[in-house]
C-alpha positions in Angstrom: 23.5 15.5 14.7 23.3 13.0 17.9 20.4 10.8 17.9 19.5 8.8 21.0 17.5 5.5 20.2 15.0 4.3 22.6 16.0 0.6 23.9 14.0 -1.6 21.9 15.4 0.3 18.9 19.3 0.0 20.2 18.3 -3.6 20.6 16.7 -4.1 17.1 20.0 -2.5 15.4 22.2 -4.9 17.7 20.2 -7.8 16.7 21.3 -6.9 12.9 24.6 -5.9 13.3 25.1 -9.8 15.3 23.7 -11.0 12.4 26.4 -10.1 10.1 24.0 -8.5 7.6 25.3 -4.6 8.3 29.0 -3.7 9.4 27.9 -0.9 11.4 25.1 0.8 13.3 25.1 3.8 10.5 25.0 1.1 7.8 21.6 -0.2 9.8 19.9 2.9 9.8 20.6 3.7 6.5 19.0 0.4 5.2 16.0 2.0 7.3 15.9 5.0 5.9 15.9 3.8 2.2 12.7 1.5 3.1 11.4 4.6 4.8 11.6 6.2 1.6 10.5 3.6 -0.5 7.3 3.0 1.3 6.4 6.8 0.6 7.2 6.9 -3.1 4.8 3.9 -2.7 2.7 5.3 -0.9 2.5 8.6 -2.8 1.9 6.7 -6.4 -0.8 4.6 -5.1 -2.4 7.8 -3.6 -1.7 9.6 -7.1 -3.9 6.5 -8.5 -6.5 7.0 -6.4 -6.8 10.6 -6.8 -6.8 9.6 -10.4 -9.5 7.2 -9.8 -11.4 9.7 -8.1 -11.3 12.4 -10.3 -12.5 9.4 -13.5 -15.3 8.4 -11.0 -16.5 11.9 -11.3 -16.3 13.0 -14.5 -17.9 9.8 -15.1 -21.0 10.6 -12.7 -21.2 14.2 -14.0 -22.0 12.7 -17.6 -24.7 10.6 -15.5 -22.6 7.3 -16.6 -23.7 5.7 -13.3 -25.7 2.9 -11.8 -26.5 2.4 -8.5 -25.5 -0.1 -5.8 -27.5 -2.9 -6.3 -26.7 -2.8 -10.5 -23.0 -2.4 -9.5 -23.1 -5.4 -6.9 -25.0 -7.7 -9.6 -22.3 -6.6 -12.7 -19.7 -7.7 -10.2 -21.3 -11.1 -9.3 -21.6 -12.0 -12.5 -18.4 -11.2 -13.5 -17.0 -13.0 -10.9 -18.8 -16.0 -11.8 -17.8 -15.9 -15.2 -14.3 -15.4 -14.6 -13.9 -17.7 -11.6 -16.5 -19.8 -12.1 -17.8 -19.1 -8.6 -21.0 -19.6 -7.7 -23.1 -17.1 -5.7 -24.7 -18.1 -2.7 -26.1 -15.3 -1.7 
């Protein structure tokens, strides 16, 4: 497989290769590739939560265990303040 990089991409790989951290281009791309695929299992996990979230949110609301906005605002303010010791202004 032949890959050509655009030129701010030739120049990012040059800019690591002067300084010393990789021995070779391959080496640089590589190192790219394993972030690349540790941002996606990542990402994936944190989206598995929130599916997971989702899915407890809804169960939760189909047993009626909900309040609405202004209950859930006011539970968070004062749990804020009794945690942190914040004061709310508002």
């Amino acid at each position: 497989m032949q890959i050509v990089l655009p030129p701010e991409v030739e120049a990012l790989v040059q800019r690591q290769l002067t300084s010393g951290k990789y021995q070779n281009a391959i080496a640089v791309i590589l190192a790219g590739i394993k972030l690349l695929e540790q941002q996606e299992d990542i990402y994936q996990g944190r989206l598995q939560d929130l599916q997971q979230e989702a899915r407890i949110g809804w169960e939760a609301s189909e047993r009626g265990e909900v309040v609405d906005g202004s209950t859930a605002m006011a539970q968070i303010r004062t749990n804020v303040r009794s945690r942190y010791g914040v004061l709310d202004k508002a």
